[in-house]
C-alpha positions, 0 to 999 in steps of 0.5 A, a space after each residue: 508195328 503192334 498193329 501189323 503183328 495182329 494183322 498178321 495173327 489174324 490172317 494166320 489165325 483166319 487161314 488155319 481155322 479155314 484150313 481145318 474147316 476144309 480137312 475135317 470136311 473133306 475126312 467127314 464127308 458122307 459117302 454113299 454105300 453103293 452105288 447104282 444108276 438111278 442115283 446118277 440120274 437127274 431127278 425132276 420132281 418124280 418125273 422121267 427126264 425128257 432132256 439133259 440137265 445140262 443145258 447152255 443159256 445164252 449169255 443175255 440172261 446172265 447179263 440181265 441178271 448183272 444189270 438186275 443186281 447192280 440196279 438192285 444194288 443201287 437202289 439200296 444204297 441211294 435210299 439211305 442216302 436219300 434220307 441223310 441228304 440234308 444231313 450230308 451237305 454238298 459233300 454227300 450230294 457229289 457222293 451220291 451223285 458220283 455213285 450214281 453216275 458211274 452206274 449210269 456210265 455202264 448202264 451207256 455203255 451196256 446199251 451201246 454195245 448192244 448188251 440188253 437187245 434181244 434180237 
């Protein structure tokens, strides 16, 4: 039970202390003096913008992103785990191989749907 209440407190404590963060900031803030268009333009380095800023990607790079930072991902937890091997026995060999095998899984399924084609 004493470690429920703590948690508890804890959590209470971590909501208060965010709270206050986000009001302090939202009362601190800094706001501008006046206010004039070429604020509100989009600024590229010094240059005229010849186009919007806000421009749609299609969803394939974001995609490649994913599969970038999960194989990022990837690469440094199995290194480690690569130096402990011997250490980790049959137990962390199923672990590793677990691990890795469910990336692989959706690395399959990415390819079948079609996911990293760019056509």
């Amino acid at each position: 039970m004493n470690q429920g209440l703590a948690l508890v407190g804890f959590l209470l404590v971590a909501v208060a202390v965010a709270g206050s963060l986000l009001v302090a900031a939202r009362l601190l803030r800094v706001r501008a003096r006046s206010s004039s268009r070429l604020k509100r333009e989009t600024y590229e380095c010094g240059e005229t913008p010849l186009a919007p800023a806000w421009v749609q990607f299609h969803a394939r790079y974001y995609v490649v992103a994913l599969f970038f930072v999960l194989f990022d991902i990837e690469a440094a937890l199995v290194f480690p785990w690569g130096v402990i091997t011997r250490e980790m026995g049959r137990g962390g060999l199923w672990a590793v191989g677990s691990f890795v095998g469910v990336l692989m899984l959706g690395w399959v399924w990415g390819i079948r749907k079609g996911t990293l084609e760019w056509v």
